[in-house]
Short mmCIF file of the C-alpha atoms (twelve columns), coordinates in Angstrom:
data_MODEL
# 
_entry.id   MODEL 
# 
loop_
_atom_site.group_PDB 
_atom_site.id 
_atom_site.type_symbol 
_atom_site.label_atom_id 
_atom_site.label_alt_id 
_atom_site.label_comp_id 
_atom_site.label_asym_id 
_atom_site.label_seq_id 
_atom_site.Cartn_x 
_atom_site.Cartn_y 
_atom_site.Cartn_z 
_atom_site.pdbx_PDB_model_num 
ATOM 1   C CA . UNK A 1   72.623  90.038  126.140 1 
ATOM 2   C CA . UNK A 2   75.356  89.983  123.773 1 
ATOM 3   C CA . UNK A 3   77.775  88.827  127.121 1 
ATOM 4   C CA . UNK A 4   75.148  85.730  127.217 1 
ATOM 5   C CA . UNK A 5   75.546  84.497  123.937 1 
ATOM 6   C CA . UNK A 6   78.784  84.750  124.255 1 
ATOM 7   C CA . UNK A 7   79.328  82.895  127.275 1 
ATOM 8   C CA . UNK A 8   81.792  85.128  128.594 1 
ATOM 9   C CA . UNK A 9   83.647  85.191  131.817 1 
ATOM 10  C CA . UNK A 10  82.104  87.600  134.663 1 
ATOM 11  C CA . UNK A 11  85.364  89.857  133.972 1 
ATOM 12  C CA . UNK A 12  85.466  89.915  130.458 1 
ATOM 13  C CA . UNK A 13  81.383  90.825  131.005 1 
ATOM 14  C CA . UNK A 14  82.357  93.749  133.240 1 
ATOM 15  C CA . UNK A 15  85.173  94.932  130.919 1 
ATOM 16  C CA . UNK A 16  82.088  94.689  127.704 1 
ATOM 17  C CA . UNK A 17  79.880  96.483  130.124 1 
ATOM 18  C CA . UNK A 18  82.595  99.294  131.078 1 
ATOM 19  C CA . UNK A 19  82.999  99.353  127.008 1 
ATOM 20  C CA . UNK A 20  79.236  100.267 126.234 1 
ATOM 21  C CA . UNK A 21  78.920  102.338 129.465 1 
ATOM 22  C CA . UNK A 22  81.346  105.205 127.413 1 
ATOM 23  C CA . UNK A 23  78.431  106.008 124.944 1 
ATOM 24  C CA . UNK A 24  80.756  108.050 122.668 1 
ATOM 25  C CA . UNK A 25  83.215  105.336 122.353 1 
ATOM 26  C CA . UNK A 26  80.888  102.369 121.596 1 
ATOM 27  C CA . UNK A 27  79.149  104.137 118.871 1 
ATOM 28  C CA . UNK A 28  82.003  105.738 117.669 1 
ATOM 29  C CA . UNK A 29  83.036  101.733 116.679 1 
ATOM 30  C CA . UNK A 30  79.818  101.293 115.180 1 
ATOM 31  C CA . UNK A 31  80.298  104.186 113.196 1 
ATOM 32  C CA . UNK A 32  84.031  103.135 112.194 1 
ATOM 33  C CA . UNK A 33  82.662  99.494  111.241 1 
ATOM 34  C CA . UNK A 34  80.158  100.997 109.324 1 
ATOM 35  C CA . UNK A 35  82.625  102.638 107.255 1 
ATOM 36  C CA . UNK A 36  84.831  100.266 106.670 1 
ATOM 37  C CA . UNK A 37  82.452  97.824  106.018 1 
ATOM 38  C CA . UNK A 38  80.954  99.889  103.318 1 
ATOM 39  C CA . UNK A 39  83.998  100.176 101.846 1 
ATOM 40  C CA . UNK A 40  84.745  96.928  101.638 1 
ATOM 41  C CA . UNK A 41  81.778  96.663  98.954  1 
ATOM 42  C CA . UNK A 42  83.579  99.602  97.337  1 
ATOM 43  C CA . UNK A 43  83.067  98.224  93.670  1 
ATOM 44  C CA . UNK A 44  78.963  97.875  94.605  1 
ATOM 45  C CA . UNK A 45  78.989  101.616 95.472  1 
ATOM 46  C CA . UNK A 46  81.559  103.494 92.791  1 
ATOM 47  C CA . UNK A 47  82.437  101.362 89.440  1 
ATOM 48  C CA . UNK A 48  82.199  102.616 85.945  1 
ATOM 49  C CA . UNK A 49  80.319  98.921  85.286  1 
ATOM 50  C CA . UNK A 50  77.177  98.552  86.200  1 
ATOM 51  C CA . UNK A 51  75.831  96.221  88.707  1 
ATOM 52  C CA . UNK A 52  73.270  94.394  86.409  1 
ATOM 53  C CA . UNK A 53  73.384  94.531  82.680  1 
ATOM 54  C CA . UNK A 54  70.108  92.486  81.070  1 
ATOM 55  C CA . UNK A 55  70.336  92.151  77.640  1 
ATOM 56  C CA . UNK A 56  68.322  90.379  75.188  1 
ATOM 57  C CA . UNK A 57  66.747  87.946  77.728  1 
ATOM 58  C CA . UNK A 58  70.041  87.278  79.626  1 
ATOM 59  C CA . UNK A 59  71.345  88.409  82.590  1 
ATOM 60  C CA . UNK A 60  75.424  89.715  82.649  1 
ATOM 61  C CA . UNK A 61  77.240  90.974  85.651  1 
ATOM 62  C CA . UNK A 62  80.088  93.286  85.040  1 
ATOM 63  C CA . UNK A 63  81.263  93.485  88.165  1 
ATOM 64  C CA . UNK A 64  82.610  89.848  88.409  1 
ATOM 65  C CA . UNK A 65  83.275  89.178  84.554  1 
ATOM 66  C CA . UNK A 66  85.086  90.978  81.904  1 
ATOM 67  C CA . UNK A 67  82.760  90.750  78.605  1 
ATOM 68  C CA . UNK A 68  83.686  91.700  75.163  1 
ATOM 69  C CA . UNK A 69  81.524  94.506  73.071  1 
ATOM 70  C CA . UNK A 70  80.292  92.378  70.518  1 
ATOM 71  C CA . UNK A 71  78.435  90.653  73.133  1 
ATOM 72  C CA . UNK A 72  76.217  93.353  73.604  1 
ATOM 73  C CA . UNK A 73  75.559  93.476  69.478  1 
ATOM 74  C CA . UNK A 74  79.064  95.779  69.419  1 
ATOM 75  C CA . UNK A 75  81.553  95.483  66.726  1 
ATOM 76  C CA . UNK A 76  84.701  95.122  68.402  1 
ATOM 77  C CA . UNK A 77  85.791  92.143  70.173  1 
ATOM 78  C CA . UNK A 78  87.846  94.162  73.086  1 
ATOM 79  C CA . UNK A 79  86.377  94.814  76.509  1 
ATOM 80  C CA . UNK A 80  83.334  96.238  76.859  1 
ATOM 81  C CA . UNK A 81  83.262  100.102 77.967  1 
ATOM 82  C CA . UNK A 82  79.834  100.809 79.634  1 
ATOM 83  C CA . UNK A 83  80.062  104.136 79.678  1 
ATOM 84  C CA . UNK A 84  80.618  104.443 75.983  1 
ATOM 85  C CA . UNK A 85  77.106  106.466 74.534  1 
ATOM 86  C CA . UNK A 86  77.072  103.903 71.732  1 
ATOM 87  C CA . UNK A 87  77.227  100.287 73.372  1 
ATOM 88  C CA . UNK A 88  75.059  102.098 76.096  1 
ATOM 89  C CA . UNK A 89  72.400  102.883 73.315  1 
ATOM 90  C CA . UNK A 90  72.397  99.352  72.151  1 
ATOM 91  C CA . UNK A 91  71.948  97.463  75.928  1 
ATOM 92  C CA . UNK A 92  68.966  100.239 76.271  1 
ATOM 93  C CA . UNK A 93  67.127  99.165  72.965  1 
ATOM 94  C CA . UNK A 94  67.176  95.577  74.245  1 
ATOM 95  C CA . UNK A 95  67.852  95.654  77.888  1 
ATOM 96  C CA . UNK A 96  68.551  97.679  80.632  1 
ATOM 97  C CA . UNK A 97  71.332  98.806  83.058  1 
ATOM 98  C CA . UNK A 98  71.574  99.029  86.845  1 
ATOM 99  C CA . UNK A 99  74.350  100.953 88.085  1 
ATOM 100 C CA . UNK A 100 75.790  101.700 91.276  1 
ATOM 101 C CA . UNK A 101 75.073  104.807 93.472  1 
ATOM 102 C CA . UNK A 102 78.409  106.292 92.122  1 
ATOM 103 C CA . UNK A 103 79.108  105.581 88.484  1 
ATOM 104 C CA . UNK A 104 83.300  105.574 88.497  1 
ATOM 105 C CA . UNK A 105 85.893  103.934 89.875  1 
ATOM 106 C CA . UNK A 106 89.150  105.574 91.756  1 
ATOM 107 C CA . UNK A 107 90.922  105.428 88.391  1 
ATOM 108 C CA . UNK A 108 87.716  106.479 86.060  1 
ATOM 109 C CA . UNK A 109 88.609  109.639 84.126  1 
ATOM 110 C CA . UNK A 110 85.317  112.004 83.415  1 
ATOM 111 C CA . UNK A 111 86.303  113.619 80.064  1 
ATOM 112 C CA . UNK A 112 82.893  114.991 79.720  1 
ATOM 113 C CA . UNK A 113 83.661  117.410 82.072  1 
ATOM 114 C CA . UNK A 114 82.220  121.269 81.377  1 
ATOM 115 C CA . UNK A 115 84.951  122.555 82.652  1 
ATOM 116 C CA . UNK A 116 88.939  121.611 82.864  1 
ATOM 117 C CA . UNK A 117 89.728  119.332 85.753  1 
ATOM 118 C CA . UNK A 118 89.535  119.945 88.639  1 
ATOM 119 C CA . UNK A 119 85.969  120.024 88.431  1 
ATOM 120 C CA . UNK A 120 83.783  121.467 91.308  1 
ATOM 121 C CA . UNK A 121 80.813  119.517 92.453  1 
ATOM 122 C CA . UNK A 122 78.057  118.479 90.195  1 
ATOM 123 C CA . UNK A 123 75.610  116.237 89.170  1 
ATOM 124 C CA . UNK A 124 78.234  113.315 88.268  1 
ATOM 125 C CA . UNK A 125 80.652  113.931 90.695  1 
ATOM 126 C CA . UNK A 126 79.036  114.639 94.017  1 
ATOM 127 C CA . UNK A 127 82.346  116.143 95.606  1 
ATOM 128 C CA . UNK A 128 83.967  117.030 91.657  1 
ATOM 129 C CA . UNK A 129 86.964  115.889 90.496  1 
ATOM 130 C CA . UNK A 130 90.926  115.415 90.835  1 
ATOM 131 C CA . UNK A 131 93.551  117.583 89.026  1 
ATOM 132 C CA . UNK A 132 92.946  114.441 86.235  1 
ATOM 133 C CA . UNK A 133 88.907  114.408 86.108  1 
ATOM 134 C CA . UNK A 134 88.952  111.534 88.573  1 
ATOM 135 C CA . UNK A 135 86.058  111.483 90.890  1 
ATOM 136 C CA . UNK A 136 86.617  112.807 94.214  1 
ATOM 137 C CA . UNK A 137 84.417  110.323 96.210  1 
ATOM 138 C CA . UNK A 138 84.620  106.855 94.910  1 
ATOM 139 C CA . UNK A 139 88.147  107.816 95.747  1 
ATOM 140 C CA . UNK A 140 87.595  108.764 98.810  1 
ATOM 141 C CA . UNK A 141 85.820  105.397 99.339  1 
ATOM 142 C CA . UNK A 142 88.665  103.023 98.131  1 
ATOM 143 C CA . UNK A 143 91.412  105.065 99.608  1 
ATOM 144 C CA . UNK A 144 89.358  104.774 103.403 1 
ATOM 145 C CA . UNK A 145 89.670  100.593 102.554 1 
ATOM 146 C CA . UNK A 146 93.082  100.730 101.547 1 
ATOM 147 C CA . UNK A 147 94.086  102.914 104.733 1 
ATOM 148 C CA . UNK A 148 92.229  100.655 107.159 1 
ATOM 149 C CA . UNK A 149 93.570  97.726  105.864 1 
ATOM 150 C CA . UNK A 150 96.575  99.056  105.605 1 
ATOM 151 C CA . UNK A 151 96.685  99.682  109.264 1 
ATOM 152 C CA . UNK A 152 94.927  96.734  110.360 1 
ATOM 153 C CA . UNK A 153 97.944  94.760  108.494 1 
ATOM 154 C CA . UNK A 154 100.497 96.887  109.787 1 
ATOM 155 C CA . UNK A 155 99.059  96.967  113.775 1 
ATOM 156 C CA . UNK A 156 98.820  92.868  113.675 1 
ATOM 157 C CA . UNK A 157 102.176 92.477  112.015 1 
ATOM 158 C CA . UNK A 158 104.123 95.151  114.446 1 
ATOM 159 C CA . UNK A 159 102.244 94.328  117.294 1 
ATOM 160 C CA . UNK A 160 103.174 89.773  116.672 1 
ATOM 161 C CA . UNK A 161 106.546 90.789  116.711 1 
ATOM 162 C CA . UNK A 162 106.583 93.408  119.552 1 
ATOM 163 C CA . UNK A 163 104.899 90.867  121.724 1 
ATOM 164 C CA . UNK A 164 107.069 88.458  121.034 1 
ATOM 165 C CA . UNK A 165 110.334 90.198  121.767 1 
ATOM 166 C CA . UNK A 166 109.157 92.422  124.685 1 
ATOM 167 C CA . UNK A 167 107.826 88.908  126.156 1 
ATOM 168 C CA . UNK A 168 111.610 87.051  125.399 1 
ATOM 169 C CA . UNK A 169 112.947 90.519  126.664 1 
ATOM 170 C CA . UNK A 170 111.410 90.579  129.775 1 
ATOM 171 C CA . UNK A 171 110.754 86.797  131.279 1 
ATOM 172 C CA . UNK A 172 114.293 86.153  130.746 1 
ATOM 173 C CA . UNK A 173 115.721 89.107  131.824 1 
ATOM 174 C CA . UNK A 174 119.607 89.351  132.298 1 
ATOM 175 C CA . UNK A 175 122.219 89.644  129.821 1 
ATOM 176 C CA . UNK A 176 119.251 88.793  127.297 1 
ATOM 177 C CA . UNK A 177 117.674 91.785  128.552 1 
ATOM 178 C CA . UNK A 178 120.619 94.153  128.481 1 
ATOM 179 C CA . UNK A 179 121.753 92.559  124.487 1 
ATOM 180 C CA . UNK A 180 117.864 93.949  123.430 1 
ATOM 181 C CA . UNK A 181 118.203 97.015  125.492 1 
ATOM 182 C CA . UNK A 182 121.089 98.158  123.041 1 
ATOM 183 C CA . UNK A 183 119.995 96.726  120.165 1 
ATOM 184 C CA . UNK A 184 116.522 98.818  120.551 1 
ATOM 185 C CA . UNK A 185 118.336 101.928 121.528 1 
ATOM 186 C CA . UNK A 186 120.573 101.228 117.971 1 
ATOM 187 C CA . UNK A 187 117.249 100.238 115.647 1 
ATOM 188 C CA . UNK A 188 115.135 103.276 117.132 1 
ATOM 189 C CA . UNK A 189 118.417 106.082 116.284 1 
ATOM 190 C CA . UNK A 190 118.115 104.957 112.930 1 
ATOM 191 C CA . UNK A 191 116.350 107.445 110.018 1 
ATOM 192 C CA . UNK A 192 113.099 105.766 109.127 1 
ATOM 193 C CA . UNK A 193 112.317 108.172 106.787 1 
ATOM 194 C CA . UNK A 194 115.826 108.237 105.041 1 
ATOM 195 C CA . UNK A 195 115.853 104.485 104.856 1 
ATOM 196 C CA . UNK A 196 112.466 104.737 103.322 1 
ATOM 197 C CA . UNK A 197 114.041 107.302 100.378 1 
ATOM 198 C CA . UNK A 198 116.744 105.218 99.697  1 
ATOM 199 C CA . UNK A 199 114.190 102.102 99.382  1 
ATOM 200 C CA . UNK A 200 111.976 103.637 97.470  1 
ATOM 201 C CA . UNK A 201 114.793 104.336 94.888  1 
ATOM 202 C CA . UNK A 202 116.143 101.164 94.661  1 
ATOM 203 C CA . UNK A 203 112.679 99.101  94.808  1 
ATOM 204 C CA . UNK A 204 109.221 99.999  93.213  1 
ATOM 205 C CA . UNK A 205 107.273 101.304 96.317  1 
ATOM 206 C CA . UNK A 206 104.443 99.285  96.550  1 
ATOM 207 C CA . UNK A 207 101.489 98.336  99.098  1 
ATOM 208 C CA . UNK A 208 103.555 95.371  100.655 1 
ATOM 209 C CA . UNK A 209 107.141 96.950  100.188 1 
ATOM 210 C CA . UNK A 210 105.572 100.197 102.609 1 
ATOM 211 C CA . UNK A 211 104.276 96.934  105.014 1 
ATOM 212 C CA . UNK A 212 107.659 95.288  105.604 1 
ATOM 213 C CA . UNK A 213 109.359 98.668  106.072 1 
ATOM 214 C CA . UNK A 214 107.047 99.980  108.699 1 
ATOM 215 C CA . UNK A 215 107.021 97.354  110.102 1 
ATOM 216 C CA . UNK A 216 110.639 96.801  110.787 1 
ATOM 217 C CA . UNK A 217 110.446 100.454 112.486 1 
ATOM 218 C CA . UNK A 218 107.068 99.850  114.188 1 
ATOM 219 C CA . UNK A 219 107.410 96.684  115.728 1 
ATOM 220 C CA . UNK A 220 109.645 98.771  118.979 1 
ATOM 221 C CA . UNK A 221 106.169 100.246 119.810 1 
ATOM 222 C CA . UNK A 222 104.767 97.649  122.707 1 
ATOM 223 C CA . UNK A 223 108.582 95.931  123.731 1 
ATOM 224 C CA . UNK A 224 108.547 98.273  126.798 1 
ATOM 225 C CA . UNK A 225 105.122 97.487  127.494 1 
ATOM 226 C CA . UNK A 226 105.136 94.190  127.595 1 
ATOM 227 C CA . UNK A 227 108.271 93.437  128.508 1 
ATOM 228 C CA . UNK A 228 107.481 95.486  131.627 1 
ATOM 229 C CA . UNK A 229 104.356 93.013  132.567 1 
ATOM 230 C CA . UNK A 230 106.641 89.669  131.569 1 
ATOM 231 C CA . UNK A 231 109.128 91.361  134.360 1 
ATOM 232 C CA . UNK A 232 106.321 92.212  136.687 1 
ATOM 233 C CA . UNK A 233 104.927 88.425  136.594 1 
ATOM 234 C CA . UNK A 234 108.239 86.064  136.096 1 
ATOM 235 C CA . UNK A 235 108.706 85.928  139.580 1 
ATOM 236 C CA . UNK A 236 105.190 85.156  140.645 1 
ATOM 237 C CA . UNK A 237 104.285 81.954  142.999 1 
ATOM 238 C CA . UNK A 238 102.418 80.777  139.658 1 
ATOM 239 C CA . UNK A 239 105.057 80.939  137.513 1 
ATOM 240 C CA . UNK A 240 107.046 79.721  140.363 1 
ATOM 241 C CA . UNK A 241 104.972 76.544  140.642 1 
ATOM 242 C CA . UNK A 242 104.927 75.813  136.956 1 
ATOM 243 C CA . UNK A 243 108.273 75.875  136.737 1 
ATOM 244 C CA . UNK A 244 108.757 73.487  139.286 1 
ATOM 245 C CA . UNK A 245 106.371 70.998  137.866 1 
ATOM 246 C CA . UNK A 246 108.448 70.652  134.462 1 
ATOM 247 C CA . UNK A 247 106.544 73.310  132.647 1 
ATOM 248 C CA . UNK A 248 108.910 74.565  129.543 1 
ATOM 249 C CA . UNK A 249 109.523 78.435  129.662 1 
ATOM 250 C CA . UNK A 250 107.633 78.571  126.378 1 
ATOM 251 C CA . UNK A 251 104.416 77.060  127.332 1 
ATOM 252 C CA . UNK A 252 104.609 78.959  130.649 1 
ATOM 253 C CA . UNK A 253 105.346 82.417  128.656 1 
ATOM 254 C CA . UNK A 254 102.206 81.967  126.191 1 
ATOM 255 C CA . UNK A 255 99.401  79.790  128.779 1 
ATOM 256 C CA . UNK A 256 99.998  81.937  132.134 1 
ATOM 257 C CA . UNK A 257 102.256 84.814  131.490 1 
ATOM 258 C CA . UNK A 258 100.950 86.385  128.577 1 
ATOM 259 C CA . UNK A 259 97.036  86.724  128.986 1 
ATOM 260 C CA . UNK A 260 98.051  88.977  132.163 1 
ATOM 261 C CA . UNK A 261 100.471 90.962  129.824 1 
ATOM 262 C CA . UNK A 262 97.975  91.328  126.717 1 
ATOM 263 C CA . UNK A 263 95.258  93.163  128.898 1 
ATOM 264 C CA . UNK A 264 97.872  96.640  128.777 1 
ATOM 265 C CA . UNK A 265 98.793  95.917  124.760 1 
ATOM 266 C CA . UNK A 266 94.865  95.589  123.974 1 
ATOM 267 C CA . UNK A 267 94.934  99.673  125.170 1 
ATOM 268 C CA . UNK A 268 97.375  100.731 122.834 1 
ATOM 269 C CA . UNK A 269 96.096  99.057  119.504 1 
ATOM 270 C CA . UNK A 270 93.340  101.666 119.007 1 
ATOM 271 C CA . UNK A 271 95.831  104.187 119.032 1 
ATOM 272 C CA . UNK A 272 98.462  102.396 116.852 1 
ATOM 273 C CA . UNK A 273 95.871  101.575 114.136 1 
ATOM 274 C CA . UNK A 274 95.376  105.694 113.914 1 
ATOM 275 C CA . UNK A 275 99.185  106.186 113.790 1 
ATOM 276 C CA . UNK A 276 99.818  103.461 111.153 1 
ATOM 277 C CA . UNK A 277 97.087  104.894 109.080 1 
ATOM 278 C CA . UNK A 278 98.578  108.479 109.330 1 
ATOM 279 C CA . UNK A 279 102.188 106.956 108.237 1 
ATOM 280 C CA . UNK A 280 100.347 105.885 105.045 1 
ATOM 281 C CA . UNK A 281 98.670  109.177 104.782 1 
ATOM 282 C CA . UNK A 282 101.967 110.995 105.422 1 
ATOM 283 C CA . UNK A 283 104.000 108.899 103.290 1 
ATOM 284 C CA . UNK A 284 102.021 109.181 99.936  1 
ATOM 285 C CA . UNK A 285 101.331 113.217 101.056 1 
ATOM 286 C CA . UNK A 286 105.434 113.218 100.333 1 
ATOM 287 C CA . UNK A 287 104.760 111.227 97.200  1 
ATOM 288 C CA . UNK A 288 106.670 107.923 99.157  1 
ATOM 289 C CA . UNK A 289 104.186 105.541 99.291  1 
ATOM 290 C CA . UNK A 290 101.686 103.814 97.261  1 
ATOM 291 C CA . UNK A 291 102.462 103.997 93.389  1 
ATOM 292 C CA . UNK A 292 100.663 106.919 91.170  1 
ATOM 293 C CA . UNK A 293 97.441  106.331 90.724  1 
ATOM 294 C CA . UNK A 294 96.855  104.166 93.703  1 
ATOM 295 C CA . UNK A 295 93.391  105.130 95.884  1 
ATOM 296 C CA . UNK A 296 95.539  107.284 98.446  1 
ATOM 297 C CA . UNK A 297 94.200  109.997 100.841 1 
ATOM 298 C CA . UNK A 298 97.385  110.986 101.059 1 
ATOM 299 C CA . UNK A 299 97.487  112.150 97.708  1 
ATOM 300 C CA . UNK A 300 94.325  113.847 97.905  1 
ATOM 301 C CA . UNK A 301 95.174  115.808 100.634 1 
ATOM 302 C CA . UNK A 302 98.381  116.894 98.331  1 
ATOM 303 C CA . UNK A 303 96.279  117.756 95.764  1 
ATOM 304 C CA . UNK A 304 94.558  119.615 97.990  1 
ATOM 305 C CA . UNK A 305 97.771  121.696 98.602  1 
ATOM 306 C CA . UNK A 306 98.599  122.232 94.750  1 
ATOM 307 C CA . UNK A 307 95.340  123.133 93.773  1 
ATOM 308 C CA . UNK A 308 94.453  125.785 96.395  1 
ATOM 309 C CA . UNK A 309 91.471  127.042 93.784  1 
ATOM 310 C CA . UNK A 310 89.773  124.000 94.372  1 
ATOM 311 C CA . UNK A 311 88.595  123.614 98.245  1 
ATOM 312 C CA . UNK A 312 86.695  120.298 97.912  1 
ATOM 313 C CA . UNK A 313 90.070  118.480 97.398  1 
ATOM 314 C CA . UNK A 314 91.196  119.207 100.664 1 
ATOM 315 C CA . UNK A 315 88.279  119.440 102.739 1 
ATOM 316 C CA . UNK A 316 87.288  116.329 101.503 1 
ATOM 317 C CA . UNK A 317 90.538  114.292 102.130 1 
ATOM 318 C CA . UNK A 318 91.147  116.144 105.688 1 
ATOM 319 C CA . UNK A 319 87.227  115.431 106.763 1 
ATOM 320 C CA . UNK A 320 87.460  111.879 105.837 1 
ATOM 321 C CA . UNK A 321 91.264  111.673 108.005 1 
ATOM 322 C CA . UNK A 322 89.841  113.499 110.815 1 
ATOM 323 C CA . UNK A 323 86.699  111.551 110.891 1 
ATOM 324 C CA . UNK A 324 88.514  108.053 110.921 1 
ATOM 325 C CA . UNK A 325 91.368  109.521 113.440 1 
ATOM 326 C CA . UNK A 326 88.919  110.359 115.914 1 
ATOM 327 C CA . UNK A 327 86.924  107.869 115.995 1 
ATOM 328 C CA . UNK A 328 89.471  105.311 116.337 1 
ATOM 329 C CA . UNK A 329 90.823  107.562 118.825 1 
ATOM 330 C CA . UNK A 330 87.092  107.544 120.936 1 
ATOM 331 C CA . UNK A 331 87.002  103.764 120.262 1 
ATOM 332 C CA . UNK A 332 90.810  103.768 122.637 1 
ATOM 333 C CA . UNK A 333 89.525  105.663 125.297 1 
ATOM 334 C CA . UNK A 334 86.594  102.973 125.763 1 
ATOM 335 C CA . UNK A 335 88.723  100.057 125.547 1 
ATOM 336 C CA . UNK A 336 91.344  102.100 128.384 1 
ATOM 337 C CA . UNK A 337 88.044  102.243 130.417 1 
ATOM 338 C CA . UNK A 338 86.953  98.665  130.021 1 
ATOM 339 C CA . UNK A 339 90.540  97.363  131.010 1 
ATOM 340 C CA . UNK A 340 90.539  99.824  133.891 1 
ATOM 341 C CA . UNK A 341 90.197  97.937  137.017 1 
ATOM 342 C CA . UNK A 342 89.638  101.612 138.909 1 
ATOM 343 C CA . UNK A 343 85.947  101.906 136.773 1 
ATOM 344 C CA . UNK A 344 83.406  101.943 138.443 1 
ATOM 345 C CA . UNK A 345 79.917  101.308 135.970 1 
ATOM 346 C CA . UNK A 346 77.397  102.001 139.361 1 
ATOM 347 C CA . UNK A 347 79.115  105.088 140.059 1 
ATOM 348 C CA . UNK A 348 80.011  106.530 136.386 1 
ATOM 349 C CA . UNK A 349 83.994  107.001 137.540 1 
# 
C-alpha cells in the first residue's frame, strides 16, 4: 500500500517489503520516531508555563510569548513566574491554568523540595530530581531531542563529506588515490580526544563547536566504503559509454556512479547515528561537551556516578541510552536486510 502511493520502483518495493518483513526492526523505527517526535514538542510536555492561561475573559499563551506580572493584576512589571503561589492565586480567582503533563523545564529548579536535592521520586517529579532539584524527566525528554539531533546533524554532515571524498578517491584512482591514502592514514593517527581538550580550552564548547570537531574526525567513516564501490564501477561498459559520449566525470560520478555506491552507505547510517549519539553522551559524561546546564544525558549518567545514593539518576539516563541505542541498532539490521540482494521474503532467509 504504502509502495503504491509512492509509486516506487519494483526494487525499491522489494527492498520496503524486505524492511517490514524484519518485524523487530520496523517497529523498532516506529518506536524511535515516536520518541523523537515527542520530543520535539518537548515544551508541550515539560515547561514551568502553562499551556493555556485564561484570564479575565482573554486568552494568553505562555509558551510562545513572554508576559509581564502586572498583566495578570501583579505588581511588578518583570516576567511573569507561573509557578509563583501568589500570581498563581490571582489567574485562579479570575481564570484558569492548563499546564502541561510535566510542570518544569530541563533548567526548572524545585525548591519546594521535602528533602535536599537529589530528591527521590514523588508526586512532582515522577523520576525525582538532579543533584540541583532539577527534574529528572523533562530532562530526560530535552536531552533525547538534543542527542538525536545532534546525531542526525552530525551523520548528514560526516557522511556529505565522506561521500564526497571516498567518491573523488576512488573514480579517479591513481596518484589521487595514493595522496588520500596518506593523508587518511595521517588525519585518523591523530588524538581526537586531545584535540578536543585543547579546543575546549581555548573556545567555549558549545552545541555547534562539538559539530565541526566531530565532524572533522568522523567524516573518514564511509571513504573506504565508497571509495571501494566508485573503484568497483569506474571501469564499467556504462561508465565506459558515457565517457565516450562527452559526459563530464562529474555528472557521470553523481547520475550513474553514485546511486550504485549509496545502496552500501544507506547500511551504515543506522549504526553511525548510534555512535555519534554516544560521542555526545561520552563527551559531556567527561564534562567536554555541551556547556553546564545544557539538557545532556551525558551528564545525567555522571550524576548518576557521583551520587551513588540516588539510583534513579542513573537508571534513568542508562535506560533512556540503551533504549535509543538499540533501537537504532534493530532499525540497521532491517535496512542491511532490505539492501540484501541474498533475502529472500517467500522463504524468510
Amino acid at each position: 500500500m504504502i509502495a503504491s502511493r509512492l509509486h516506487l520502483s519494483p526494487l525499491s518495493r522489494r527492498r520496503l517489503a524486505q524492511f517490514r518483513a524484519n518485524r523487530r526492526g520496523w517497529w523498532s523505527l516506529w518506536l524511535f520516531l515516536l520518541l523523537f517526535g515527542l520530543s520535539l514538542g518537548a515544551e508541550f510536555i515539560a515547561n514551568d508555563r502553562p499551556l493555556l492561561v485564561y484570564y479575565q475573559g482573554s486568552l494568553y499563551i505562555p509558551v510562545f510569548r513572554d508576559y509581564a506580572e502586572t498583566d495578570f493584576g501583579g505588581v511588578f512589571p518583570s516576567a511573569a513566574n507561573y509557578r509563583d503561589p501568589y500570581l498563581a492565586g490571582l489567574i485562579e480567582e479570575r481564570g484558569w491554568m492548563l499546564w502541561p503533563p510535566v510542570r518544569f523545564r530541563y533548567d526548572t529548579v524545585n525548591y519546594d523540595l521535602p528533602v535536599p536535592a537529589p530528591a527521590p521520586p514523588s508526586a512532582d517529579n515522577w523520576l525525582g530530581t538532579d543533584d540541583q532539584g532539577r527534574d529528572v524527566l523533562a530532562r530526560l525528554i530535552y536531552g533525547l531531542r538534543i542527542s538525536v539531533l545532534f546525531g542526525l546533524l552530525l551523520t548528514l554532515s560526516s557522511s556529505i563529506v565522506g561521500v564526497a571524498a571516498g567518491a573523488v578517491q576512488g573514480y579517479f584512482g591513481g596518484r589521487v588515490d595514493l595522496l588520500f591514502q596518506r593523508f587518511l592514514e595521517i588525519w585518523g593517527g591523530l588524538p581526537q580526544l586531545f584535540i578536543l581538550i585543547i579546543v575546549s580550552s581555548v573556545v567555549a564548547p558549545g552545541f555547534w563547536t562539538l559539530l565541526l570537531i566531530l565532524m572533522l574526525f568522523g567524516w573518514t567513516s564511509l571513504v573506504g566504503v565508497v571509495r571501494a564501490e566508485f573503484l568497483r564501477a569506474r571501469n564499467f561498459d556504462y561508465v565506459r559509454a558515457a565517457r565516450a559520449l562527452g559526459m563530464t566525470d562529474g555528472r557521470i560520478m553523481f547520475n550513474h556512479v553514485l546511486p550504485n555506491a549509496m545502496v552500501a552507505t544507506l547500511t551504515f547510517l543506522p549504526f553511525i547515528l548510534s555512535g555519534s549519539i554516544v560521542a555526545l553522551t561520552a563527551l559531556d559524561f567527561l564534562g567536554l561537551g555541551l556547556p553546564p546546564g545544557s539538557a545532556s544525558l551525558g551528564d545525567l549518567l555522571r550524576q548518576g556516578k557521583e551520587n551513588l545514593q540516588a539510583p534513579w539518576l542513573g537508571i534513568s539516563g542508562f535506560a533512556i541510552v540503551a533504549l535509543m541505542l538499540s533501537l537504532l541498532v534493530f532499525v540497521g539490521e532491517a535496512v542491511r536486510d532490505a539492501f540484501d540482494p541474498r533475502k529472500n521474503i517467500e522463504t524468510g532467509k
